[in-house]
GULUM-162473 format. One record per residue (C-alpha): z, y, x. Coordinates in steps of 0.5 Angstrom, whole numbers. Layout:
residues N
<zz->Z, yy->Y, xx->X>
...
END
This chain:
residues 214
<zz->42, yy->-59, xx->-54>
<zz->37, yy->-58, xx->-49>
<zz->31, yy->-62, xx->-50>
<zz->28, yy->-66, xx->-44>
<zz->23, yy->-62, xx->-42>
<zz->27, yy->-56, xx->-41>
<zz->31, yy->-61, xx->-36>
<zz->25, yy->-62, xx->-32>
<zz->23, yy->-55, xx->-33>
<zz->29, yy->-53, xx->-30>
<zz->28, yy->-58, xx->-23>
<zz->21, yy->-54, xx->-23>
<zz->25, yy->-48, xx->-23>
<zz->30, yy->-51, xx->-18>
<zz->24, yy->-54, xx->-13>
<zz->20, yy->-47, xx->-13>
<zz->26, yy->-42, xx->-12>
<zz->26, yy->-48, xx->-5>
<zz->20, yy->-46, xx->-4>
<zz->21, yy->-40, xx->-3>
<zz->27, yy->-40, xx->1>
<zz->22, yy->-43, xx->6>
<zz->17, yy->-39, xx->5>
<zz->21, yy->-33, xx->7>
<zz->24, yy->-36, xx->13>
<zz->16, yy->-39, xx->15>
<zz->14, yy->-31, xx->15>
<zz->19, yy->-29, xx->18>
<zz->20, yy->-33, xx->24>
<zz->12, yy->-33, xx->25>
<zz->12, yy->-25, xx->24>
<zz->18, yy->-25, xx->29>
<zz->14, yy->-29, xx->34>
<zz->9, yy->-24, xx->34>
<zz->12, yy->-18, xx->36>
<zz->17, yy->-21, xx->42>
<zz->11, yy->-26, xx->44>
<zz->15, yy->-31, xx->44>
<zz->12, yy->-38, xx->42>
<zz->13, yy->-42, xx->34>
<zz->6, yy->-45, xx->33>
<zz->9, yy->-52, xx->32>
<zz->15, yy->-50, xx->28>
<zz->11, yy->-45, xx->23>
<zz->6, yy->-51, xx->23>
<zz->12, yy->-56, xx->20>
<zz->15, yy->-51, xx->15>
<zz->7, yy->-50, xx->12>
<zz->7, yy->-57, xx->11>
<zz->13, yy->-58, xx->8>
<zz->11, yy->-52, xx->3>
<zz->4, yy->-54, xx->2>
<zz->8, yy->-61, xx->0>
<zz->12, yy->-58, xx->-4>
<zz->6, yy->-54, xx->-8>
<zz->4, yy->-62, xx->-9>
<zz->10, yy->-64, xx->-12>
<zz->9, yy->-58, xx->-17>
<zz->3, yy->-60, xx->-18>
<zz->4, yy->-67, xx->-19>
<zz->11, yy->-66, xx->-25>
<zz->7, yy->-61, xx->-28>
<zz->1, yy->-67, xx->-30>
<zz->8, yy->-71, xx->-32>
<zz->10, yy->-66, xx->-35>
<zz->4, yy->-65, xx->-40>
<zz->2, yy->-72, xx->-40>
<zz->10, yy->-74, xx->-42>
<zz->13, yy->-69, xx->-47>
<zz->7, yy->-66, xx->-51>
<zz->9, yy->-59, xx->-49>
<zz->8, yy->-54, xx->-54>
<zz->5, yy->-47, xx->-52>
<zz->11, yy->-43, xx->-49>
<zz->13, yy->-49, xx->-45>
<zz->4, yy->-50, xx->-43>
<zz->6, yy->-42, xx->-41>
<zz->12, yy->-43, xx->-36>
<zz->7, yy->-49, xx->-33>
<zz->1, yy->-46, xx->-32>
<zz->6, yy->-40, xx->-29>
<zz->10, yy->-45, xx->-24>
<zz->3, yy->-48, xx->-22>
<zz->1, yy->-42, xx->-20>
<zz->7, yy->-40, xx->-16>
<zz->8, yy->-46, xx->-12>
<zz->0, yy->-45, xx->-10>
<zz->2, yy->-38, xx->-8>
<zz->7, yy->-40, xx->-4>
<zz->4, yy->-45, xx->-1>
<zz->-1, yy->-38, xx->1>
<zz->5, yy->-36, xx->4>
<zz->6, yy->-41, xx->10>
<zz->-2, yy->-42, xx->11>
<zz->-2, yy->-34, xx->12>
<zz->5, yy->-35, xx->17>
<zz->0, yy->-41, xx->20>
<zz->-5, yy->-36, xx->22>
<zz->-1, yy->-31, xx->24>
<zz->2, yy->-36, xx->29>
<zz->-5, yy->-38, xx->31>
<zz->-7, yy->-32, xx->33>
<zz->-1, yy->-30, xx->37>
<zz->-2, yy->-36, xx->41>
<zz->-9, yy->-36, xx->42>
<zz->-10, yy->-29, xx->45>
<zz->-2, yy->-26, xx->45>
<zz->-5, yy->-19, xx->44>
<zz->0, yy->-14, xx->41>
<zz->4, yy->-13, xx->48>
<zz->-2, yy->-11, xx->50>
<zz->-2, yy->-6, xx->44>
<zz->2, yy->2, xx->46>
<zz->8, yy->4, xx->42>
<zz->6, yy->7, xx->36>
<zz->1, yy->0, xx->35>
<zz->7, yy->-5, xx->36>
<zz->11, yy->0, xx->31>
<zz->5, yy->0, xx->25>
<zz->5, yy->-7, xx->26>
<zz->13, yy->-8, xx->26>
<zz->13, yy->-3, xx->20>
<zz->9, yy->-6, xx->15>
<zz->11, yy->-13, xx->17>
<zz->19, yy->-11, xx->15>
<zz->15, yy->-8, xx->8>
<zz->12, yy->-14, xx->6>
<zz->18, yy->-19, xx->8>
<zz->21, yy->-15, xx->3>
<zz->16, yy->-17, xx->-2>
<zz->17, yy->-23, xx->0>
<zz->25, yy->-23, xx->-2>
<zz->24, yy->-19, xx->-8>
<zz->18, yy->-25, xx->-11>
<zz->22, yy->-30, xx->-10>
<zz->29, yy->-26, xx->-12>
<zz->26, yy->-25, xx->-19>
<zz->24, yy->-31, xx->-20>
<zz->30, yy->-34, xx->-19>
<zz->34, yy->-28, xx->-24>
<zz->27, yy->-29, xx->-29>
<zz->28, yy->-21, xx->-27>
<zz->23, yy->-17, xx->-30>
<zz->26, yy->-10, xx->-29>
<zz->26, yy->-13, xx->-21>
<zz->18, yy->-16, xx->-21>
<zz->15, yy->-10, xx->-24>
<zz->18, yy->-6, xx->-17>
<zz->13, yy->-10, xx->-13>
<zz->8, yy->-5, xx->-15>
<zz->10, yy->1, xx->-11>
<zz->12, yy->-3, xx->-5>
<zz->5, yy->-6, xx->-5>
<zz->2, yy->0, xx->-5>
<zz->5, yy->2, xx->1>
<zz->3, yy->-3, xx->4>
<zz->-5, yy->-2, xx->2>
<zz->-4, yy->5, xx->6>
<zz->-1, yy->2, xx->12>
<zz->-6, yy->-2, xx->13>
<zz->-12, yy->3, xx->11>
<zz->-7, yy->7, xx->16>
<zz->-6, yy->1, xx->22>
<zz->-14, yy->0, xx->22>
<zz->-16, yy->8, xx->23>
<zz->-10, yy->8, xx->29>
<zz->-14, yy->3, xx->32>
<zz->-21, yy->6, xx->30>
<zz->-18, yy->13, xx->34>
<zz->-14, yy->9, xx->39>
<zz->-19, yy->9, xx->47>
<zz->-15, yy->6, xx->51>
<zz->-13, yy->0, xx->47>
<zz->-15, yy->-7, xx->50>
<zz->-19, yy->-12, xx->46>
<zz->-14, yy->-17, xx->46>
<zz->-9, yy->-11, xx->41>
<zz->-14, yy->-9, xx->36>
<zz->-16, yy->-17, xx->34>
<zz->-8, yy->-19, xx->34>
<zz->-6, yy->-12, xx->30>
<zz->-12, yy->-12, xx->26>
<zz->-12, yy->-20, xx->24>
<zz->-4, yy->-20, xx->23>
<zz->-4, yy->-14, xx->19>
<zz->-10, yy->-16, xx->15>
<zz->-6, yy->-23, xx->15>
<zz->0, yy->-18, xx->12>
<zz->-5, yy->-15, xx->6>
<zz->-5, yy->-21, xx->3>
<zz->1, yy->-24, xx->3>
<zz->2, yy->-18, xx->0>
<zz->-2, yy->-19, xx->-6>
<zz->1, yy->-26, xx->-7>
<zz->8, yy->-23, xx->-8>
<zz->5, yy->-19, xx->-13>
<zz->1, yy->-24, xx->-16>
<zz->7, yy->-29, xx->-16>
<zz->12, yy->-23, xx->-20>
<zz->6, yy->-22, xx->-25>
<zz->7, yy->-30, xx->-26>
<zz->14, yy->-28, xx->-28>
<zz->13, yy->-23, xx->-33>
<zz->8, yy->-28, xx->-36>
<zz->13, yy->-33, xx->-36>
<zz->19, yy->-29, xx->-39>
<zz->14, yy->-24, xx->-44>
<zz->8, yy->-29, xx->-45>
<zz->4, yy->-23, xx->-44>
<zz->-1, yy->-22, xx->-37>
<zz->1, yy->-16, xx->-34>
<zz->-4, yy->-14, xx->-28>
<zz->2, yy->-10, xx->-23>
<zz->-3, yy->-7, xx->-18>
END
């Protein structure tokens, strides 16, 4: 028989895997708008409210949680680990937030040239990727699938170090394109390191040993 903690522990579950969703569907429609120029500062703004929400409510069932059930050590690891996710996430759409902001504001990556818009959208779809395997392995509690983040992010480091060299390099690039493509790829670079730092929650959670992935 399941004890009443693991059903409140299982709704937490159930609220982060949401977040999640959201988060990825945040990302995606802000980076999206970037690139085609289109406009989404008001609808991205929304979705990071509700995830910032969201984070909240994590955070409040997590006091219940200890205040309530007197957990025992494993259920203060699974806990602490959902505390940090919900957090991460919430990271996720501020940054999504950002990089709408920055669109808006100076609209620069078309005035980038090919190979600047490519480096961007690259890295963009790296990093979505991320986002997707962060949130599927929390979903699965999948190790194997949260321990493959390491490379990928890895990848991401070398494009980014790789974007700020071409645009050091580019002469004909206005000033509008190197402050768009370097904020939103440094914006990218950090949505990355919470991917990493959400799967390292989860291979906590399900071996109770911290791992460092990067």
């Amino acid at each position: 028989m399941n004890r009443l903690i693991d059903i409140v522990l299982e709704d937490q579950s159930v609220l982060l895997i949401r977040m999640g969703e959201l988060t990825y569907q945040t990302l995606y429609t802000s980076i999206k708008a970037s690139i085609d120029g289109s406009t989404v500062q008001g609808q991205v703004r929304e979705m990071s409210d509700r995830l910032m929400l969201m984070a909240d409510k994590v955070e409040d069932r997590a006091f219940e949680l200890i205040t309530r059930f007197q957990p025992v050590a494993s259920d203060l690891r699974v806990i602490k680990s959902y505390m940090k996710i919900g957090y991460d996430f919430a990271r996720y759409g501020r940054y999504a937030l950002d990089i709408s902001y920055i669109n808006d504001q100076i609209n620069g990556l078309k005035e980038c040239n090919i190979e600047i818009k490519e480096s961007v959208e690259k890295m963009s779809e790296k990093v979505l990727q991320m986002v997707k395997v962060s949130v599927d392995a929390l979903r699965k509690h999948d190790i194997d699938l949260a321990r493959t983040i390491t490379e990928t992010e890895r990848e991401v480091d070398e494009m980014y170090l790789s974007h700020l060299k071409k645009l050091l390099e580019e002469e004909n690039s206005t000033i509008k394109c190197i402050v768009s493509s370097a904020l939103m790829t440094r914006y990218l670079e950090r949505i990355a390191d919470h991917a990493v730092y959400v799967c390292e929650s989860i291979l906590y959670i399900v071996t109770g040993e911290k791992t460092r992935l990067r």
